[in-house]
mmCIF file of the N, C-alpha and C atoms, coordinates in Angstrom:
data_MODEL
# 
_entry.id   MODEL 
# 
loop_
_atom_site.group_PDB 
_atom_site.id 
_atom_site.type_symbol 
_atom_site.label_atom_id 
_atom_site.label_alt_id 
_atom_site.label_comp_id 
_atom_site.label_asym_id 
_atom_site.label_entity_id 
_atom_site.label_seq_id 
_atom_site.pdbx_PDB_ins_code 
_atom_site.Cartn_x 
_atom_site.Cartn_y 
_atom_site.Cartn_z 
_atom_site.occupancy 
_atom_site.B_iso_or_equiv 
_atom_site.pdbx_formal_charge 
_atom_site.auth_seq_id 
_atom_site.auth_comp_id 
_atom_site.auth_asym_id 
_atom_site.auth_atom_id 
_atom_site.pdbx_PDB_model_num 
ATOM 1   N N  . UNK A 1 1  ? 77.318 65.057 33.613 1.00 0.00 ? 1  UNK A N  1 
ATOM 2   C CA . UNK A 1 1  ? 76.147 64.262 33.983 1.00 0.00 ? 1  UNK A CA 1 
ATOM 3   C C  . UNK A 1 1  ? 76.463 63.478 35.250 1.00 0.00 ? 1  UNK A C  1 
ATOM 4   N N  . UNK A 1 2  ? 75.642 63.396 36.408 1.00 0.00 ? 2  UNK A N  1 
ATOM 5   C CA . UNK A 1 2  ? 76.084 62.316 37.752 1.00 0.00 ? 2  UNK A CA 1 
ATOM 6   C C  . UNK A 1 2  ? 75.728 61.320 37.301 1.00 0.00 ? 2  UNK A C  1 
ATOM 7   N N  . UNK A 1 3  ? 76.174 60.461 38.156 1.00 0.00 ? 3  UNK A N  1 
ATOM 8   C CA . UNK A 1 3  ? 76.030 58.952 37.769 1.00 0.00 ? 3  UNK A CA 1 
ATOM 9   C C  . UNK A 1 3  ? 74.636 59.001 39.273 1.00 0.00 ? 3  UNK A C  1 
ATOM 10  N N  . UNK A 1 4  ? 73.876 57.521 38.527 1.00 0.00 ? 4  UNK A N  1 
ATOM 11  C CA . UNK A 1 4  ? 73.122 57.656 39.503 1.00 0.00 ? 4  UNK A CA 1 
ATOM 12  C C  . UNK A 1 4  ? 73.404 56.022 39.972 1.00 0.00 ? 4  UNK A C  1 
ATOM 13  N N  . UNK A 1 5  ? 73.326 55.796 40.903 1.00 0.00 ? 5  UNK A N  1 
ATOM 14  C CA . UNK A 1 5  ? 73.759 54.466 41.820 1.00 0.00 ? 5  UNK A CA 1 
ATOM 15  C C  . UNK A 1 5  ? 71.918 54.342 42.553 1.00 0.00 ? 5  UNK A C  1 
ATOM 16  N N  . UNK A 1 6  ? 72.074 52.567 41.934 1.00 0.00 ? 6  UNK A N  1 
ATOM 17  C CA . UNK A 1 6  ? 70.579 52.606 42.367 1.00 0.00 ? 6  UNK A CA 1 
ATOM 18  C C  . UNK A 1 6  ? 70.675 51.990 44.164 1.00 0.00 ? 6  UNK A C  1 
ATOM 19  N N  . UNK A 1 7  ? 69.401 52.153 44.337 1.00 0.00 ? 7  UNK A N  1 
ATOM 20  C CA . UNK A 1 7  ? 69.559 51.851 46.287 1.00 0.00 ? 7  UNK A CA 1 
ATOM 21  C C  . UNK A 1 7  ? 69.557 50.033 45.576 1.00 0.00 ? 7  UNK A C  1 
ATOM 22  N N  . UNK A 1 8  ? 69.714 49.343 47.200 1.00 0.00 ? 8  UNK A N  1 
ATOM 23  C CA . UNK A 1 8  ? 69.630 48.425 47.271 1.00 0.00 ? 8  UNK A CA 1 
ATOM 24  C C  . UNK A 1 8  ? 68.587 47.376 47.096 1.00 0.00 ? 8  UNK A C  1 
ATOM 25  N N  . UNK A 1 9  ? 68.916 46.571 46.387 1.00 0.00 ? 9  UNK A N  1 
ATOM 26  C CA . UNK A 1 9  ? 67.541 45.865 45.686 1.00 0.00 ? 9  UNK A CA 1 
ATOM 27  C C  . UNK A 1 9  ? 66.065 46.724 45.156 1.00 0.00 ? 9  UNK A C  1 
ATOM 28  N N  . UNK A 1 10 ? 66.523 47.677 44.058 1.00 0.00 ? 10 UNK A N  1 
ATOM 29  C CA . UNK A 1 10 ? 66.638 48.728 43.634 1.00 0.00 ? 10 UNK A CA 1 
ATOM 30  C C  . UNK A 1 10 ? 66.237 48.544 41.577 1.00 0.00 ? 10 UNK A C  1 
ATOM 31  N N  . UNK A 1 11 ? 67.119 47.797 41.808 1.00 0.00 ? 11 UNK A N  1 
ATOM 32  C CA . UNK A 1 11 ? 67.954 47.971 40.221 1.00 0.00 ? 11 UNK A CA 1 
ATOM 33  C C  . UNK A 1 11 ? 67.487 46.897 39.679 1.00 0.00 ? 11 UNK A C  1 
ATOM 34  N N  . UNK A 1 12 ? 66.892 46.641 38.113 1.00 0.00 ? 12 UNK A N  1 
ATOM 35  C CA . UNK A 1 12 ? 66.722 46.026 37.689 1.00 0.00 ? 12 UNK A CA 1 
ATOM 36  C C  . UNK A 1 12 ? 65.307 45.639 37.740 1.00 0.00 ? 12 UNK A C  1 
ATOM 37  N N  . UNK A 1 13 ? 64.450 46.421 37.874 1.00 0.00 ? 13 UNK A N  1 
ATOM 38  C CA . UNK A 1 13 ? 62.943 46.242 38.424 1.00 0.00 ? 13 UNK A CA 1 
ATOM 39  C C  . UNK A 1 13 ? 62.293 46.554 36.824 1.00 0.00 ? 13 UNK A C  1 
ATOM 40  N N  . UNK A 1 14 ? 61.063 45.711 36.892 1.00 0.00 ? 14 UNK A N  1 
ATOM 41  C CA . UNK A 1 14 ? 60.164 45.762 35.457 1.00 0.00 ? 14 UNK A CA 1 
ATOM 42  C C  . UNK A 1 14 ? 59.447 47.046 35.462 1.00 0.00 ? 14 UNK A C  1 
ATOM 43  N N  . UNK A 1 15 ? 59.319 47.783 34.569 1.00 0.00 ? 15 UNK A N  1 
ATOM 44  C CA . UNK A 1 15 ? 58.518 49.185 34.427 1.00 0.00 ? 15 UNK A CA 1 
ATOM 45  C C  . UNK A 1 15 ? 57.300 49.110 34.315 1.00 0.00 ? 15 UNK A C  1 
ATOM 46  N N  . UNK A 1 16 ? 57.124 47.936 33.275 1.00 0.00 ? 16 UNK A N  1 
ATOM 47  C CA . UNK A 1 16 ? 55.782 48.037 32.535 1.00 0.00 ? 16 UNK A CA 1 
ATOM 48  C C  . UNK A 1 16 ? 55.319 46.384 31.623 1.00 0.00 ? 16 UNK A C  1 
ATOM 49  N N  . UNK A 1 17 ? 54.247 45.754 31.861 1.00 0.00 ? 17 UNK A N  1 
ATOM 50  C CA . UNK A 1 17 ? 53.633 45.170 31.281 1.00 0.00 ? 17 UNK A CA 1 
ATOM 51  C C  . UNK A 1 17 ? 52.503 45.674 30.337 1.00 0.00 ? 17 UNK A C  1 
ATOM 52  N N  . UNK A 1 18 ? 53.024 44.725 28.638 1.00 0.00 ? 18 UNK A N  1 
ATOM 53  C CA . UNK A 1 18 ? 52.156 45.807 27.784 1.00 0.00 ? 18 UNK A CA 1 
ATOM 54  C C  . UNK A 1 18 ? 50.881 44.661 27.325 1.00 0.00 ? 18 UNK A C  1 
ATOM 55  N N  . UNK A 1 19 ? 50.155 44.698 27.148 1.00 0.00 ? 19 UNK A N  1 
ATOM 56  C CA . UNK A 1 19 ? 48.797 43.873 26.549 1.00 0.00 ? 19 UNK A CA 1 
ATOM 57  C C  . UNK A 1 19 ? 48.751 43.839 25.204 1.00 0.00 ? 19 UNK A C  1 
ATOM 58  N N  . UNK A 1 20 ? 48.851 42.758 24.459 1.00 0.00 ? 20 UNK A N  1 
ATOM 59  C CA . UNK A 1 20 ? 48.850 43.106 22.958 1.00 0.00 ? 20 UNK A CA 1 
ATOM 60  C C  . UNK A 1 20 ? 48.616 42.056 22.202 1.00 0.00 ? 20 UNK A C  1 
ATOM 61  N N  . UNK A 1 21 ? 46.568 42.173 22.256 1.00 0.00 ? 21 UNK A N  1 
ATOM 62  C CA . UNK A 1 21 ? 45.887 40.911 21.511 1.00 0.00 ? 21 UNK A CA 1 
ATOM 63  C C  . UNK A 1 21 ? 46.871 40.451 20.567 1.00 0.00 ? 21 UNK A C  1 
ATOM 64  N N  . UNK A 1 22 ? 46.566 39.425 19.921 1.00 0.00 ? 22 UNK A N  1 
ATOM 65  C CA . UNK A 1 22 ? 46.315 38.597 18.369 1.00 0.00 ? 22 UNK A CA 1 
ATOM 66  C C  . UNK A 1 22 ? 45.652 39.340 17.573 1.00 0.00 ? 22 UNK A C  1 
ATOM 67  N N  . UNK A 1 23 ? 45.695 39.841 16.515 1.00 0.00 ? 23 UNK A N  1 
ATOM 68  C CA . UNK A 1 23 ? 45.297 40.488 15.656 1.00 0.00 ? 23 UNK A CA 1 
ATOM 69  C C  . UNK A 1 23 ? 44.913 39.586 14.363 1.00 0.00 ? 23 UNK A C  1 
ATOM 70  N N  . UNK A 1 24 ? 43.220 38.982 14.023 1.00 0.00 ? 24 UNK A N  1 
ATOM 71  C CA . UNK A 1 24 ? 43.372 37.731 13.223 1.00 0.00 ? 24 UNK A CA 1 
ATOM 72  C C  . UNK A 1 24 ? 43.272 38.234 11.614 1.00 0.00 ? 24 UNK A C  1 
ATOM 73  N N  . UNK A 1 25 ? 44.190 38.112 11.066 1.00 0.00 ? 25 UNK A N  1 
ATOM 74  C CA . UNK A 1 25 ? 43.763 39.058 9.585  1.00 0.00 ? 25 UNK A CA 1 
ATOM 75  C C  . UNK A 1 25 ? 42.548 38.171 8.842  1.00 0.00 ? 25 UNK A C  1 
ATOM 76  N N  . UNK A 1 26 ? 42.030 39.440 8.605  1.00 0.00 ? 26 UNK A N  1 
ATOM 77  C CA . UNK A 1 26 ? 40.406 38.939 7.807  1.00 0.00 ? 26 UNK A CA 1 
ATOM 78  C C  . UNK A 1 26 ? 40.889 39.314 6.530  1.00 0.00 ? 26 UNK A C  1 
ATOM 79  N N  . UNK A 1 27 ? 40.462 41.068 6.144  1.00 0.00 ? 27 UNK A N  1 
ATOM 80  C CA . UNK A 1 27 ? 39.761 41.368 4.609  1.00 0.00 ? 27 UNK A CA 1 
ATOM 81  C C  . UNK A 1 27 ? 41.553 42.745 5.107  1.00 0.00 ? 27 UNK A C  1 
ATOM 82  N N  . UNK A 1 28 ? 42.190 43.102 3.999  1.00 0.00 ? 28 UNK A N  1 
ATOM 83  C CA . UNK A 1 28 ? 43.000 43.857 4.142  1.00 0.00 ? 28 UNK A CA 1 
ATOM 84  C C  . UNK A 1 28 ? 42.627 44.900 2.840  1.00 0.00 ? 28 UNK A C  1 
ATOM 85  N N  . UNK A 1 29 ? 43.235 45.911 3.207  1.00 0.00 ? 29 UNK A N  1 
ATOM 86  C CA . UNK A 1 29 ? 43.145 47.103 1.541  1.00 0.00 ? 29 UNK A CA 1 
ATOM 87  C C  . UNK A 1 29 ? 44.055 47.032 0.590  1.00 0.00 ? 29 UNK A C  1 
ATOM 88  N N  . UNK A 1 30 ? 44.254 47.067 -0.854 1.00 0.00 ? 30 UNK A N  1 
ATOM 89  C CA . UNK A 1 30 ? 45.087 47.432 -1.541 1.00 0.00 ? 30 UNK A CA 1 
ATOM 90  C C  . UNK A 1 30 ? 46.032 48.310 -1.360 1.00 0.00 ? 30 UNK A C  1 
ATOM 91  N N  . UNK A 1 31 ? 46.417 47.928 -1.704 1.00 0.00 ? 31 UNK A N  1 
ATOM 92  C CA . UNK A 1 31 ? 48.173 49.058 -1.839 1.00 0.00 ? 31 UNK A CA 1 
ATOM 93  C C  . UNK A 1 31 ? 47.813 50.625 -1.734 1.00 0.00 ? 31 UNK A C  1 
ATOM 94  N N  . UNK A 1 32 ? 46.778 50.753 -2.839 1.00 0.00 ? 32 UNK A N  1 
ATOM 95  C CA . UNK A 1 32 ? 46.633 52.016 -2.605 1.00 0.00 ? 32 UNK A CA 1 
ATOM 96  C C  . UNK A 1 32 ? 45.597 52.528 -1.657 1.00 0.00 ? 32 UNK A C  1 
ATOM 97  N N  . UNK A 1 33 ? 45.079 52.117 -1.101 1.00 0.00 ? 33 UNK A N  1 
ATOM 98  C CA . UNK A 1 33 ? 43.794 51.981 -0.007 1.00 0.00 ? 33 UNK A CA 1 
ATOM 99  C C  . UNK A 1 33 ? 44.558 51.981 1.125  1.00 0.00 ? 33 UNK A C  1 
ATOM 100 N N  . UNK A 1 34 ? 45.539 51.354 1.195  1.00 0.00 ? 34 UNK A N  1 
ATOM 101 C CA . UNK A 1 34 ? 46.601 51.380 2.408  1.00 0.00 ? 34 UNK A CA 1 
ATOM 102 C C  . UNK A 1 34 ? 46.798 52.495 2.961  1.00 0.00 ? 34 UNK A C  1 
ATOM 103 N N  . UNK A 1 35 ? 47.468 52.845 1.805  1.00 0.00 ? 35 UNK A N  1 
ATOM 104 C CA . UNK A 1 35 ? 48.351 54.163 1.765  1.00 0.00 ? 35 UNK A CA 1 
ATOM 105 C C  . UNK A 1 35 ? 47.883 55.210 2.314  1.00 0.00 ? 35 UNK A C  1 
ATOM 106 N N  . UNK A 1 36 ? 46.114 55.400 1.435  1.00 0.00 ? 36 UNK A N  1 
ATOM 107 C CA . UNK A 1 36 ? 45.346 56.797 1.223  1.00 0.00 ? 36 UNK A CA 1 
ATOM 108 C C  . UNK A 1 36 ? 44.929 56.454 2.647  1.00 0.00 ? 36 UNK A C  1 
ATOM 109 N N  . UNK A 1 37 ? 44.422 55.254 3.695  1.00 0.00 ? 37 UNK A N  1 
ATOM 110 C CA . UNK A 1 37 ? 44.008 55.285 4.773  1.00 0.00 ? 37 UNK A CA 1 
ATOM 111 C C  . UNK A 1 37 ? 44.890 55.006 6.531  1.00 0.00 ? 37 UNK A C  1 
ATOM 112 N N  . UNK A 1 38 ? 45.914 54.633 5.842  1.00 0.00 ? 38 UNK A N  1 
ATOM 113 C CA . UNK A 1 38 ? 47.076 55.221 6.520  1.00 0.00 ? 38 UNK A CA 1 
ATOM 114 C C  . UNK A 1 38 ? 47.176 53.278 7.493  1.00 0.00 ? 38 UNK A C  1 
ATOM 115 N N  . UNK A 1 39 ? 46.693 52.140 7.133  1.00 0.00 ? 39 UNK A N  1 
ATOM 116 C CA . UNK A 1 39 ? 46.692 51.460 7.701  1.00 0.00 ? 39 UNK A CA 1 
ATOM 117 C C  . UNK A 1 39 ? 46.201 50.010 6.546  1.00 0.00 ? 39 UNK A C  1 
ATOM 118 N N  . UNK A 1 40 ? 46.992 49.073 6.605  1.00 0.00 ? 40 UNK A N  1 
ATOM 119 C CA . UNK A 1 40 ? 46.651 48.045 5.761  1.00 0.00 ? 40 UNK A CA 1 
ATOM 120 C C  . UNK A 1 40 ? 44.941 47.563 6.182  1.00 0.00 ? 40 UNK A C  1 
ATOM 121 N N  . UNK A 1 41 ? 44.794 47.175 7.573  1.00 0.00 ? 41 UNK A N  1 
ATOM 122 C CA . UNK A 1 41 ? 43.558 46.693 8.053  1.00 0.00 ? 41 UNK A CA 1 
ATOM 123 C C  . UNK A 1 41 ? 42.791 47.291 8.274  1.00 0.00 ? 41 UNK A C  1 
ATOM 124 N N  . UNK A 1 42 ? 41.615 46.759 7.490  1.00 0.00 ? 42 UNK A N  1 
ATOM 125 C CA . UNK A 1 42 ? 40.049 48.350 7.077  1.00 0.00 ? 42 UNK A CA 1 
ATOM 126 C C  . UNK A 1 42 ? 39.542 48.362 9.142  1.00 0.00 ? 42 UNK A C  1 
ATOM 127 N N  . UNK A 1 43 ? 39.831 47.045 9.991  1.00 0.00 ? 43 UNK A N  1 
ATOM 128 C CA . UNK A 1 43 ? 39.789 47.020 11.394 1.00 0.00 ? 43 UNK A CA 1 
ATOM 129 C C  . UNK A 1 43 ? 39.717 48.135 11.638 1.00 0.00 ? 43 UNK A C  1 
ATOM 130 N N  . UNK A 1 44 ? 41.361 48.746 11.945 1.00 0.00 ? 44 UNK A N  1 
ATOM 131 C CA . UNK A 1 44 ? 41.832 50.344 12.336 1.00 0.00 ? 44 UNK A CA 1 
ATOM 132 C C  . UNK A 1 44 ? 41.767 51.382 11.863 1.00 0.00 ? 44 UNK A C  1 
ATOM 133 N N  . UNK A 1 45 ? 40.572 51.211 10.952 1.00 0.00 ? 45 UNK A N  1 
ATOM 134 C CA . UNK A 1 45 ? 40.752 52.306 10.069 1.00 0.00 ? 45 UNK A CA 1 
ATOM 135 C C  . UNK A 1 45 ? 39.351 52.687 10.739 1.00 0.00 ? 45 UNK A C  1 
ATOM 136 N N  . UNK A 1 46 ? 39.831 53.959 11.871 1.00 0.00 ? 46 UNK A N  1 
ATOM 137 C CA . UNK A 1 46 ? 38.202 54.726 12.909 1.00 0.00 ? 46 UNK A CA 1 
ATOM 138 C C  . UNK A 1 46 ? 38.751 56.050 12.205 1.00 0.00 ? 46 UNK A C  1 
ATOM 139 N N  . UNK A 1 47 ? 37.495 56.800 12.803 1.00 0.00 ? 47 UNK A N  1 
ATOM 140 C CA . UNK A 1 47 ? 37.376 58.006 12.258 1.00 0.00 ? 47 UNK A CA 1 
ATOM 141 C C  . UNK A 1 47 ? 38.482 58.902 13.945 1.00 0.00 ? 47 UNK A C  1 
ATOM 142 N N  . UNK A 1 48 ? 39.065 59.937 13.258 1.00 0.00 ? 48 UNK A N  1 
ATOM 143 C CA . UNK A 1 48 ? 39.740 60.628 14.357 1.00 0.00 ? 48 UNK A CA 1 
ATOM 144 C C  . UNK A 1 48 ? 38.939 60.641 15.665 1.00 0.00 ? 48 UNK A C  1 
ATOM 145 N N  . UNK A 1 49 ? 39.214 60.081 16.810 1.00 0.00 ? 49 UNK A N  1 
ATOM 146 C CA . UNK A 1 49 ? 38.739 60.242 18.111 1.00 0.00 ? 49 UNK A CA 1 
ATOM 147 C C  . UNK A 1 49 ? 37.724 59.850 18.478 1.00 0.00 ? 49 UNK A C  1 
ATOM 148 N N  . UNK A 1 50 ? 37.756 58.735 17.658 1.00 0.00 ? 50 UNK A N  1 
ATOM 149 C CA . UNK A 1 50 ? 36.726 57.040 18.040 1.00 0.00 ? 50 UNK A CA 1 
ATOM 150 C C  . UNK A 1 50 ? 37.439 56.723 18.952 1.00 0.00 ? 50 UNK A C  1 
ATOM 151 N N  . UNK A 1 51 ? 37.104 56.379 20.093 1.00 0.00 ? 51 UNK A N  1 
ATOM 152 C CA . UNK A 1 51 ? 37.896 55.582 20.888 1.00 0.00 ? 51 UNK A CA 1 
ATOM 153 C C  . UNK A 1 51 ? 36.625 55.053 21.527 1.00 0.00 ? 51 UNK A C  1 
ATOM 154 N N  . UNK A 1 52 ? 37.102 53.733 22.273 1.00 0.00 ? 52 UNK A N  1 
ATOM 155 C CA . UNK A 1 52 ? 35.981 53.121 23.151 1.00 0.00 ? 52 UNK A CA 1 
ATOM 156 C C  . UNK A 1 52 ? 36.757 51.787 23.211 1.00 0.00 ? 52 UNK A C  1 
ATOM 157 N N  . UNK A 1 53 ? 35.905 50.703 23.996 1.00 0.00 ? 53 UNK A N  1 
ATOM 158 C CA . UNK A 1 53 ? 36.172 49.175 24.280 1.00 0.00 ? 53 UNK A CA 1 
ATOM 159 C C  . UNK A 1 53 ? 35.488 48.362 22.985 1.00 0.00 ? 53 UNK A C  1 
ATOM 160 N N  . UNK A 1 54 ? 36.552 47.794 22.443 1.00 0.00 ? 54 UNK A N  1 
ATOM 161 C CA . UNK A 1 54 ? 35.970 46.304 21.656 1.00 0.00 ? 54 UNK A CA 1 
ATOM 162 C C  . UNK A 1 54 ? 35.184 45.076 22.518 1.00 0.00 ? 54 UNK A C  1 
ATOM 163 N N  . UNK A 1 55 ? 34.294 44.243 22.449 1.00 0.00 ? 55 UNK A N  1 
ATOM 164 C CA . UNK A 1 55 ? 33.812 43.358 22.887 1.00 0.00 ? 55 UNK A CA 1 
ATOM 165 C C  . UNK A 1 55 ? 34.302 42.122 22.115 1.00 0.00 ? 55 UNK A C  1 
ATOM 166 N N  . UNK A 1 56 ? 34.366 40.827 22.918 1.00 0.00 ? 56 UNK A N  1 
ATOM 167 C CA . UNK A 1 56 ? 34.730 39.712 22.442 1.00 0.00 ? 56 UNK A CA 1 
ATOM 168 C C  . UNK A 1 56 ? 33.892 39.840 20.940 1.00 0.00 ? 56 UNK A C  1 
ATOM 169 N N  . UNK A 1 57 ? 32.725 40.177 21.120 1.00 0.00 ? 57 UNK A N  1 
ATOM 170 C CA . UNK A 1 57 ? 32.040 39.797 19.758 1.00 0.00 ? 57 UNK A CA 1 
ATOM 171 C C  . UNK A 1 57 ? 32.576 41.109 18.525 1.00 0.00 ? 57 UNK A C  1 
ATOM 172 N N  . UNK A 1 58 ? 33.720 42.419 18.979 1.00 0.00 ? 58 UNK A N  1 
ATOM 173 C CA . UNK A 1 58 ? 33.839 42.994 18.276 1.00 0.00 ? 58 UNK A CA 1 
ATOM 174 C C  . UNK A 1 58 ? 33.072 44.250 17.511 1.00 0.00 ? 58 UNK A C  1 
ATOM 175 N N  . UNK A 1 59 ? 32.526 44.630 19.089 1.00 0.00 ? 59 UNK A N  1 
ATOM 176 C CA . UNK A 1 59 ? 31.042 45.460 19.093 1.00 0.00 ? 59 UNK A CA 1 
ATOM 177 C C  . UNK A 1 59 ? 31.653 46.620 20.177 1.00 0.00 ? 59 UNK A C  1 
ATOM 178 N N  . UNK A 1 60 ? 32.233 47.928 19.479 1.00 0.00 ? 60 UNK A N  1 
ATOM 179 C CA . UNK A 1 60 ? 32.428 49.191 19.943 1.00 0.00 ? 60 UNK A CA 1 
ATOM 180 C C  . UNK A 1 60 ? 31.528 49.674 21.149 1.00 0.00 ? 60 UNK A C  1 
ATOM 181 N N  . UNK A 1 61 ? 32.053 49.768 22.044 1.00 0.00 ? 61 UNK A N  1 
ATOM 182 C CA . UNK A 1 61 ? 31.174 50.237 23.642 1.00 0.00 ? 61 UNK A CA 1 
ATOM 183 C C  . UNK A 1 61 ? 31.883 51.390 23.930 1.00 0.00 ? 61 UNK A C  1 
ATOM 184 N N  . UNK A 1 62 ? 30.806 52.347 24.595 1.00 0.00 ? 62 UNK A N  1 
ATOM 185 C CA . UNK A 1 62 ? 32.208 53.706 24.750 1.00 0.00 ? 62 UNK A CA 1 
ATOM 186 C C  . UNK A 1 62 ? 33.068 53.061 26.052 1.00 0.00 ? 62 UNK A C  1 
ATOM 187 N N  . UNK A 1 63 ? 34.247 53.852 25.996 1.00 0.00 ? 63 UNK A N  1 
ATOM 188 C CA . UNK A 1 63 ? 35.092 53.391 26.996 1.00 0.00 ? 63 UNK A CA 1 
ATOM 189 C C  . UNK A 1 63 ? 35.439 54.377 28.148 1.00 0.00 ? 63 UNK A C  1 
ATOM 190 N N  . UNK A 1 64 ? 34.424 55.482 28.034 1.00 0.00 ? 64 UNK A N  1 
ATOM 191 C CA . UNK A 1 64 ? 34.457 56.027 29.457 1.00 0.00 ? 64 UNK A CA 1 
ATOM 192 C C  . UNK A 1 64 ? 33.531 55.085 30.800 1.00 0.00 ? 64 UNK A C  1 
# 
């Protein structure tokens, strides 16, 4: 394997800033509701290939 030698003022640089609300727990599922839906919080629990923007008020907008 080479070694790689970084250039000058180079090295040590940030990759990535990640975003990652507060998540406020409301109503959660049982143990077994968990399980069968693959996520404690009924929140995340979308149907395969829901995706879109949440609104402050928590109102699904598409996100294209």
């Amino acid at each position: 394997m080479d070694n790689y030698i970084c250039p000058e003022n180079k090295c040590n640089l940030k990759l990535a800033y990640s975003y990652v609300p507060i998540q406020k727990i409301g109503s959660v599922y049982s143990n077994t509701e968990a399980l069968r839906n693959g996520t404690l919080f009924p929140e995340l629990n979308l149907p395969l290939g829901v995706y879109g923007v949440f609104t402050k008020k928590g109102v699904l907008e598409d996100g294209e």
